[in-house]
Every structure is written in structure tokens, then in C-alpha cells.
C-alpha positions, 0 to 999 in steps of 0.5 A: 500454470495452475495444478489443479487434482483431477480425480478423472485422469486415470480412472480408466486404467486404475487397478480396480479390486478383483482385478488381477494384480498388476504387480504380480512379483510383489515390491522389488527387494532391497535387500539383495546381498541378504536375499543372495545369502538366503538363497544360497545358505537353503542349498545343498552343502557340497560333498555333504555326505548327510545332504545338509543344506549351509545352514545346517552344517552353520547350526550344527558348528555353532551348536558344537561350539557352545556345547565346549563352552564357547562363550561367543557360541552360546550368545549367537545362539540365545540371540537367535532364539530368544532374541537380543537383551534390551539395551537400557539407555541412559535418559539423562545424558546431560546428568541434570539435576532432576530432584531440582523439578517442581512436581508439574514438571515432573508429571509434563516431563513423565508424559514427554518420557512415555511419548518417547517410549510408545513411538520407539516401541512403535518404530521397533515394531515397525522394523520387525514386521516382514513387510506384506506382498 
């Protein structure tokens, strides 16, 4: 049996721009324990006599513990608002001798370390970016 791309199976049914969408809910989660934690820390704190949501009275604990002091606090709130430190990495991990290269492996080796650099840079972008519906 050969497989042999016909570009006509389908066509008639195939979502065409304009259109509505036929996914109108978007690509599932998969992320639902996330999601349940999300939908619950925007409600309302039970018995909270100001109507602060969970996350609000999270915050405002946190705040109060870095305010004393509180190392722990005032990392969770430094990351959360200005983002995690980066983390260097050792690029050596077999502690060769690199002084022993000649100048064109040097440069070849200059190039391989950037290639590296730009495709986790890209990954990491990658993973920060909130997919589009």
C-alpha cells in the first residue's frame, strides 16, 4: 500500500480564515492543578472582613514578614517582582586545560559557546512566553 499526500481530502471541511473558530475554547490546559490555584487564590478570603481575595492576604503576610526582617520574605518578594538572579554555570565541568588550545580552536570553540548561548536564551524565551489562544 503506498501513502500517496493528497492535498483534496479534506478541503471541504478545513477551517478557512474568517470563518468562525472551531476551537472557540482555545487548546486545553495542561496545567490543571496550576489553574485550580489560580481560580481559587482570586476568590474572596473567607470571614475577611476587608473582602481581600487569598492572594491578597498571601501578599500582605509576606510583605509583613520581610518588613521584620525576614530573609526568606524578602527573597520571594525581590523574585517575584524583579525576577530570579541568573544563575551562572560552570562551562568547564571536566576542568580542561584551555590555555593548551591553539588560537583556531579558541575562535571554533568561541562560536560552538555562543551557538549554545543564543539557543538557551531562545528556549528560555520560549518558556516565558504565554502560549496565544
Amino acid at each position: 500500500m503506498s501513502k500517496i499526500f493528497d492535498p483534496e481530502i479534506g478541503r471541504a471541511t478545513r477551517w478557512t480564515k474568517g470563518q468562525a473558530s472551531p476551537n472557540p475554547g482555545g487548546r486545553p490546559s495542561k496545567t490543571p492543578l496550576s489553574d485550580a490555584y489560580r481560580r481559587l487564590l482570586e476568590t474572596p478570603y473567607p470571614g475577611d472582613q476587608r473582602g481581600r481575595t487569598y492572594v491578597e492576604r498571601i501578599a500582605e503576610v509576606v510583605c509583613y514578614e520581610a518588613g521584620g526582617g525576614d530573609l526568606a520574605a524578602i527573597r520571594e518578594i525581590a523574585d517575584r517582582t524583579e525576577g530570579r538572579p541568573r544563575q551562572n554555570v560552570e562551562m568547564n565541568p571536566m576542568n580542561l586545560d584551555l590555555s593548551r588550545l591553539t588560537p583556531e580552536q579558541r575562535l571554533e570553540l568561541a562560536k560552538l559557546l555562543a551557538l549554545a548561548n543564543r539557543s538557551a536564551e531562545t528556549a528560555e524565551s520560549a518558556a516565558d512566553t504565554p502560549m496565544q489562544p
